[in-house]
Biopython code that builds the backbone (N, CA, C, O; Angstrom):
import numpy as np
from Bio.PDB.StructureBuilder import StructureBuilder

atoms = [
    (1, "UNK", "N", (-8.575, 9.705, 9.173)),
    (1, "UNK", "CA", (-8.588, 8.359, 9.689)),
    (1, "UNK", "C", (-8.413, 7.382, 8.528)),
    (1, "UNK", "O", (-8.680, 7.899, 7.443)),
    (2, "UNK", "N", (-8.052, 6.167, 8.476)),
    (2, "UNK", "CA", (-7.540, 5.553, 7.672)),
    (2, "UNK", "C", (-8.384, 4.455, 7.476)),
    (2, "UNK", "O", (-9.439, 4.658, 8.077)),
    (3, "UNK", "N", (-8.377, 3.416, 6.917)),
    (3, "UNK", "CA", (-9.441, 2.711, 6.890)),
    (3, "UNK", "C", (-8.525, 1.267, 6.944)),
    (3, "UNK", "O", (-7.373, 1.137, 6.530)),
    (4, "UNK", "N", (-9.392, 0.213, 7.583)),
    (4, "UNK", "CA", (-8.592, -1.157, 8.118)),
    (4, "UNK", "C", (-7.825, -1.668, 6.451)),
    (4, "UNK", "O", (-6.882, -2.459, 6.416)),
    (5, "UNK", "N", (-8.296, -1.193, 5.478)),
    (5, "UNK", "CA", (-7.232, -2.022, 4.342)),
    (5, "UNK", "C", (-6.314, -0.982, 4.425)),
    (5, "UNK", "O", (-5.169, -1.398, 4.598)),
    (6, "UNK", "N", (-6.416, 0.204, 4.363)),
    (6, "UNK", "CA", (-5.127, 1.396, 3.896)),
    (6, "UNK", "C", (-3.780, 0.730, 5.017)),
    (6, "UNK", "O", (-2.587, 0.658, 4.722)),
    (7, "UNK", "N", (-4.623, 0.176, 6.725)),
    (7, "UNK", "CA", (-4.233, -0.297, 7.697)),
    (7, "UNK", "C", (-3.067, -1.234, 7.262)),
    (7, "UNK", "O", (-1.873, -1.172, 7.555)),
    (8, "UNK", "N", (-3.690, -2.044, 6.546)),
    (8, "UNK", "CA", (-3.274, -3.574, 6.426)),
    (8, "UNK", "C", (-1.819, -3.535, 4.990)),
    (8, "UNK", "O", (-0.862, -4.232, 4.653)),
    (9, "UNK", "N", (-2.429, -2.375, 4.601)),
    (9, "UNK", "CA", (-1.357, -2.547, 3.340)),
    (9, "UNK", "C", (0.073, -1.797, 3.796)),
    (9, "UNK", "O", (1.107, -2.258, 3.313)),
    (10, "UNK", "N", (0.160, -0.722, 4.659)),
    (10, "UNK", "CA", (0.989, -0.249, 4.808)),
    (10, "UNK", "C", (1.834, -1.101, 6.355)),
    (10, "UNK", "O", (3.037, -0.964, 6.573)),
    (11, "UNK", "N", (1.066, -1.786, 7.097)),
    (11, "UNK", "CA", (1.638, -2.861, 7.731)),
    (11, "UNK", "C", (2.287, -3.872, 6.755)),
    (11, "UNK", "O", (3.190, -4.422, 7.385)),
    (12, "UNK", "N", (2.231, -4.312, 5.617)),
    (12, "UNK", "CA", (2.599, -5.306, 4.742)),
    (12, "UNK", "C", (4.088, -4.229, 4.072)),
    (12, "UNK", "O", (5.275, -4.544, 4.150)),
    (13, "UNK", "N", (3.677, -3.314, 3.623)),
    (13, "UNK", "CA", (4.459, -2.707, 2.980)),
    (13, "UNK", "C", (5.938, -2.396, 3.699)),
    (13, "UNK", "O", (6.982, -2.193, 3.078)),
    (14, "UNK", "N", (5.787, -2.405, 5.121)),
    (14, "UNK", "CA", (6.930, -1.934, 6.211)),
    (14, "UNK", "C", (7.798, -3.351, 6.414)),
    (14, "UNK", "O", (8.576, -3.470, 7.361)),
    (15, "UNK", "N", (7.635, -4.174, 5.650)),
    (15, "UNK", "CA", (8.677, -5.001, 6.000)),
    (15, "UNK", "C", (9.675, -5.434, 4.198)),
    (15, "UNK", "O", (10.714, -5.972, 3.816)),
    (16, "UNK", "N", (8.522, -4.782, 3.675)),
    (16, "UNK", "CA", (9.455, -5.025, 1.946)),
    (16, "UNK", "C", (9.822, -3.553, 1.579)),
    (16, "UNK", "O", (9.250, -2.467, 1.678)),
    (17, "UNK", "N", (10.669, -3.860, 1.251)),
    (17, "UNK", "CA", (11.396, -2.710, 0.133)),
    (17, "UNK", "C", (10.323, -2.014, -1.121)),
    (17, "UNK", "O", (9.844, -0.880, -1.113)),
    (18, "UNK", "N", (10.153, -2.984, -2.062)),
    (18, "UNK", "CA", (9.634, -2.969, -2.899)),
    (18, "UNK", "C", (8.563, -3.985, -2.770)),
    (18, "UNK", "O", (8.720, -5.117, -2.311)),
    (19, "UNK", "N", (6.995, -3.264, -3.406)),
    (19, "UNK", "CA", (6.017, -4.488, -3.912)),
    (19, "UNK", "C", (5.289, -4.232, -4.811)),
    (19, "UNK", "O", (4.861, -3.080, -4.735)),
    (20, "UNK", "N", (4.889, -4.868, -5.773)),
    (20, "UNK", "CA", (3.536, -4.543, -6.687)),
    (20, "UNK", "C", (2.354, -4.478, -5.985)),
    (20, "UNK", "O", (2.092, -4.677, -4.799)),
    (21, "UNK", "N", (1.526, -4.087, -7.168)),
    (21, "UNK", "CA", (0.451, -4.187, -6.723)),
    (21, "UNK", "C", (-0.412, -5.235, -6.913)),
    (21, "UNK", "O", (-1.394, -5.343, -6.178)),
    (22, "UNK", "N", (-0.210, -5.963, -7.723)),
    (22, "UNK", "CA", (-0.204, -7.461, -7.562)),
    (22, "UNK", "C", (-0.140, -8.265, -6.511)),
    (22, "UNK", "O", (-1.084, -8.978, -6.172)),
    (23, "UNK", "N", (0.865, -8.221, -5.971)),
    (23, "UNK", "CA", (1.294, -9.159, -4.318)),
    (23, "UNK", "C", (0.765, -8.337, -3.608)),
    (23, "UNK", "O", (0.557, -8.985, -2.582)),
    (24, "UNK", "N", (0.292, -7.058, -3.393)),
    (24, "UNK", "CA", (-0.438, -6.228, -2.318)),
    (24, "UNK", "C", (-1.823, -6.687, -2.500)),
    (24, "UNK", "O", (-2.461, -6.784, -1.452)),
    (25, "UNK", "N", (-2.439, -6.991, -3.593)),
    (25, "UNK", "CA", (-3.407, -7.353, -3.543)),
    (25, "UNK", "C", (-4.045, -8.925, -2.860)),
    (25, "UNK", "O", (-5.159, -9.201, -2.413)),
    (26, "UNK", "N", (-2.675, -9.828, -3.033)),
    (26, "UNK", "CA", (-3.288, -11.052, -3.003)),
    (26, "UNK", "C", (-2.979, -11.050, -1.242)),
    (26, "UNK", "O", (-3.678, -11.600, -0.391)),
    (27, "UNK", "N", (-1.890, -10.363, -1.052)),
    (27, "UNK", "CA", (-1.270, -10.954, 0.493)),
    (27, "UNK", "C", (-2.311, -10.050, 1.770)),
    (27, "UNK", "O", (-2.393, -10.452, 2.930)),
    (28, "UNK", "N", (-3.076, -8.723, 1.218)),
    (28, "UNK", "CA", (-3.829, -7.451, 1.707)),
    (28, "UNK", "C", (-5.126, -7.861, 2.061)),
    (28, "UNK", "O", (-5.690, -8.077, 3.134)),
    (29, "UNK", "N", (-5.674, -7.947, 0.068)),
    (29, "UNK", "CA", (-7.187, -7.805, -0.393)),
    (29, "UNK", "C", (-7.008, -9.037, -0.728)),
    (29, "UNK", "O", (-6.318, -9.217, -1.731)),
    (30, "UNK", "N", (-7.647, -10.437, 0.102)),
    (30, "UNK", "CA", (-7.423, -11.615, -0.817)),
    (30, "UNK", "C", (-8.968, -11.911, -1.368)),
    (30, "UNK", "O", (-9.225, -12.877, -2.086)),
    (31, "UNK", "N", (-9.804, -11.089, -0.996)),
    (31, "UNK", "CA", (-11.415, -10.968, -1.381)),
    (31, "UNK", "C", (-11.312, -10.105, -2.774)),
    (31, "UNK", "O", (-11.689, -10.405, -3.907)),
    (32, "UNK", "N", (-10.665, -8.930, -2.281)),
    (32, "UNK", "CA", (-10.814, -7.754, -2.906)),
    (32, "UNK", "C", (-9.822, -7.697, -4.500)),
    (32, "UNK", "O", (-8.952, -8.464, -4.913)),
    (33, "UNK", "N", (-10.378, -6.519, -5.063)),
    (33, "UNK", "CA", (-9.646, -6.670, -6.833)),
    (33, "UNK", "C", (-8.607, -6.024, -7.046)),
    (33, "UNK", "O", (-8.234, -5.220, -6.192)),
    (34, "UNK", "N", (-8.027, -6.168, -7.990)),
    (34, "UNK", "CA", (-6.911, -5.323, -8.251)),
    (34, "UNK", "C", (-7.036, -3.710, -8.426)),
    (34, "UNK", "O", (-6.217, -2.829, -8.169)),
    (35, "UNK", "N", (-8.337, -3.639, -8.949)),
    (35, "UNK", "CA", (-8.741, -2.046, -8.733)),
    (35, "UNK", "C", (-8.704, -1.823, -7.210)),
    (35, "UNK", "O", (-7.980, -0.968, -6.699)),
    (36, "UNK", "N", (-9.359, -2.476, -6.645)),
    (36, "UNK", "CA", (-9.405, -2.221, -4.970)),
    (36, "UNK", "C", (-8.262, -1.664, -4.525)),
    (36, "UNK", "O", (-8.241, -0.567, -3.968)),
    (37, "UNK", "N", (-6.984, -2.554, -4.794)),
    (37, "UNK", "CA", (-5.865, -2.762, -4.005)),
    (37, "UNK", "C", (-5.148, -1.008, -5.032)),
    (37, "UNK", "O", (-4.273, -0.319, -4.509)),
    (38, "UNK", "N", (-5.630, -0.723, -6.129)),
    (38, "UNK", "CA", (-5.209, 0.631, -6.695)),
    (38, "UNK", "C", (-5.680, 1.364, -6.306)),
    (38, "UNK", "O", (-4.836, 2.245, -6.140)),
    (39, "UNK", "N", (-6.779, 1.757, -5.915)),
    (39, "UNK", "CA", (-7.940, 2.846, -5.303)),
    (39, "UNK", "C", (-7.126, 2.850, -3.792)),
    (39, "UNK", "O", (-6.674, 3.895, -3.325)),
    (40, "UNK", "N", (-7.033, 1.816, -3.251)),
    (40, "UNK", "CA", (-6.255, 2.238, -2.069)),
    (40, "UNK", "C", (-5.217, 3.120, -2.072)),
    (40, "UNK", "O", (-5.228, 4.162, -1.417)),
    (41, "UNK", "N", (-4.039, 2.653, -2.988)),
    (41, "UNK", "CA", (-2.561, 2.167, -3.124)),
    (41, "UNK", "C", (-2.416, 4.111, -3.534)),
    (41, "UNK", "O", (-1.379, 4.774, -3.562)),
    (42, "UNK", "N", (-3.714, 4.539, -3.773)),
    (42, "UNK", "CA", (-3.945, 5.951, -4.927)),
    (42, "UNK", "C", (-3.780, 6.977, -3.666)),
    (42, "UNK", "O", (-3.078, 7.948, -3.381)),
    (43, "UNK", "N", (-4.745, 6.268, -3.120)),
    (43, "UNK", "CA", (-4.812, 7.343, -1.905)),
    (43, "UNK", "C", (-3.947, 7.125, -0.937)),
    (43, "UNK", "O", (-3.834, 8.154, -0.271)),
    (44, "UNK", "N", (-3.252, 6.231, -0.525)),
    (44, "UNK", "CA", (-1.763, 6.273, 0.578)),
    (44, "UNK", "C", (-0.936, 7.032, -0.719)),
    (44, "UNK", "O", (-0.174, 7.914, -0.321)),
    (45, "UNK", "N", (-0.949, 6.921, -1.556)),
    (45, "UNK", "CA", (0.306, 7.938, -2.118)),
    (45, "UNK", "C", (-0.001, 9.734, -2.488)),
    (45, "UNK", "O", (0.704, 10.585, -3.031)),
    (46, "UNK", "N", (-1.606, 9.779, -1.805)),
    (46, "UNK", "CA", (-2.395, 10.893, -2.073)),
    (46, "UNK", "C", (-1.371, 11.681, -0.471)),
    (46, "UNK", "O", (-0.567, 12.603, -0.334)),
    (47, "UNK", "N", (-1.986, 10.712, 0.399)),
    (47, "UNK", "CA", (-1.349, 11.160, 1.675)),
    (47, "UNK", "C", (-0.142, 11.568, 1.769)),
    (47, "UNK", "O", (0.001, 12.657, 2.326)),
    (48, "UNK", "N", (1.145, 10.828, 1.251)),
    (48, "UNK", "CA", (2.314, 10.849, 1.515)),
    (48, "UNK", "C", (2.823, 9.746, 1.963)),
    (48, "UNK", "O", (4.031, 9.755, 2.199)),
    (49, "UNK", "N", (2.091, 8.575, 2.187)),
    (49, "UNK", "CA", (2.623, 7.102, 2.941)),
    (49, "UNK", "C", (3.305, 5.958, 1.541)),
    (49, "UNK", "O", (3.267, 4.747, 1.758)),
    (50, "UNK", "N", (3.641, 6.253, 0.760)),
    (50, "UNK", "CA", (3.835, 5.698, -0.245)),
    (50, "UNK", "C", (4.047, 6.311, -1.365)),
    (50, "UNK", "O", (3.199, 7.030, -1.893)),
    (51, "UNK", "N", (5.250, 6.083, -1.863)),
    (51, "UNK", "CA", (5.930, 6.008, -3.348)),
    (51, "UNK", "C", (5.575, 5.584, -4.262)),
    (51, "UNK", "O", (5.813, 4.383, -4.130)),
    (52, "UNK", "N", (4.972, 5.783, -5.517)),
    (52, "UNK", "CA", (4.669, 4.991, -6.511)),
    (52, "UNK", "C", (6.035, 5.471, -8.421)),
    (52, "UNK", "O", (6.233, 6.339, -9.271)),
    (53, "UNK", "N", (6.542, 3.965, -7.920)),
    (53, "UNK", "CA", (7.683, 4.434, -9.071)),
    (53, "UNK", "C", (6.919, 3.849, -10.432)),
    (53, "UNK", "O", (7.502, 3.781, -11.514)),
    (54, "UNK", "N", (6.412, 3.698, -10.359)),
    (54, "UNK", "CA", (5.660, 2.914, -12.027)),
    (54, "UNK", "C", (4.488, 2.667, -11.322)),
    (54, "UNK", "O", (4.374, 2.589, -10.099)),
    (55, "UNK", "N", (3.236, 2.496, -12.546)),
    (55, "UNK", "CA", (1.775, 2.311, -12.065)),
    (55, "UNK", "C", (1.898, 0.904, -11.262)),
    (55, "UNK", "O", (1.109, 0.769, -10.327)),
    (56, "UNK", "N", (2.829, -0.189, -11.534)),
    (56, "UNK", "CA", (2.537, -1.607, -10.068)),
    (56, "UNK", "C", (3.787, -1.368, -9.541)),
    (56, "UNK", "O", (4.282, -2.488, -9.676)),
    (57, "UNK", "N", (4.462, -0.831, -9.141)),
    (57, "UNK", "CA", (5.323, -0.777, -8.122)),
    (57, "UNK", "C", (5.562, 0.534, -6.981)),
    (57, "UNK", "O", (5.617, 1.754, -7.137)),
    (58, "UNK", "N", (5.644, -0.115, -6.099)),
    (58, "UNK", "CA", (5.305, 0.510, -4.994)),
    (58, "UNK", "C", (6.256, 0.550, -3.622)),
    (58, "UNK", "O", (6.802, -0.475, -3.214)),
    (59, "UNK", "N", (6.347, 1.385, -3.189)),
    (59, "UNK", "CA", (7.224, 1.532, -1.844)),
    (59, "UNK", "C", (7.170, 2.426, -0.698)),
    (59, "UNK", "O", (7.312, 3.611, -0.999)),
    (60, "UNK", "N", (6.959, 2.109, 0.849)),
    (60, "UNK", "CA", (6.536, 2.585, 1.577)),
    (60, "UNK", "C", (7.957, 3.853, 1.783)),
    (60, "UNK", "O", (9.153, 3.766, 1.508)),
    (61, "UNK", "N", (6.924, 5.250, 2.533)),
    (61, "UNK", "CA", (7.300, 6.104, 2.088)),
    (61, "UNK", "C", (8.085, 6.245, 3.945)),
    (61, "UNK", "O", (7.253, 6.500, 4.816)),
    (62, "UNK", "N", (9.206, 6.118, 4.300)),
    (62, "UNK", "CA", (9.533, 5.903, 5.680)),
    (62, "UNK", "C", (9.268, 7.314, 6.682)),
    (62, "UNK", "O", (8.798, 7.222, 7.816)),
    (63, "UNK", "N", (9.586, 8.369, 6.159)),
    (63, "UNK", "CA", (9.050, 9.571, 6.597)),
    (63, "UNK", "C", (7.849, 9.681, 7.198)),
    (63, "UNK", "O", (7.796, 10.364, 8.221)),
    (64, "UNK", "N", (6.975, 9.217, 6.836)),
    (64, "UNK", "CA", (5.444, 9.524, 6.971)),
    (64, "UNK", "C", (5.177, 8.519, 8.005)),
    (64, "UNK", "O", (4.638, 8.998, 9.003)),
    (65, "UNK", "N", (5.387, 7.355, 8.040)),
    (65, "UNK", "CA", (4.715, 6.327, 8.995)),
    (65, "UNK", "C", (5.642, 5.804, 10.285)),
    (65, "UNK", "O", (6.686, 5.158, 10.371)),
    (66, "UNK", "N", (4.938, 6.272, 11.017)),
    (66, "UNK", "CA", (5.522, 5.879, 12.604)),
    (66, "UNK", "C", (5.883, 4.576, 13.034)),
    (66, "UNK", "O", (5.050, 3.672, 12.975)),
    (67, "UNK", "N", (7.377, 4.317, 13.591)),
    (67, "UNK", "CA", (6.755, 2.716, 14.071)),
    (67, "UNK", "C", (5.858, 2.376, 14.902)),
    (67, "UNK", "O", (5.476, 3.302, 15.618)),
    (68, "UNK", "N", (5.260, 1.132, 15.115)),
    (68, "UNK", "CA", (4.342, 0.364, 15.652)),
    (68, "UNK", "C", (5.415, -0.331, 16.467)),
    (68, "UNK", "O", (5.112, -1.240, 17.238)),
]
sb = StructureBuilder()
sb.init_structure("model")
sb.init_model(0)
sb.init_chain("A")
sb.init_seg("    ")
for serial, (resi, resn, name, xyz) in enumerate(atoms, 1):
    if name == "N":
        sb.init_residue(resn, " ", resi, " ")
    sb.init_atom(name, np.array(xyz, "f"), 0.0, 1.0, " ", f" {name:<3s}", serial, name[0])
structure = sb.get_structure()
């Protein structure tokens, strides 16, 4: 089961190509830290829902996530 931020980031992520983790953090976690938004970002790419081409860049992985 996923948890409402893993939720929220990979809803954000399905409409960009590319994002840091920077802008995932502010547009996602606007409470939460940049570690936050990595600890997440760690484990969607643990799963398979996400690409990580460099430690802040990031891209949803289309295989894995169903449309909504």
């Amino acid at each position: 089961m996923m948890t409402p931020e893993e939720t929220r980031v990979l809803s954000y992520l399905r409409s960009r190509i590319l994002s840091t983790v920077d802008e995932i953090a502010r547009a996602c976690l606007p409470e939460g830290s940049l570690e936050e938004a990595r600890r997440i970002l760690w484990n969607l790419e643990w799963l398979g829902y996400i690409v990580r081409y460099s430690p802040d860049t990031v891209q949803i992985n289309g295989r894995r996530v169903s449309p909504t």
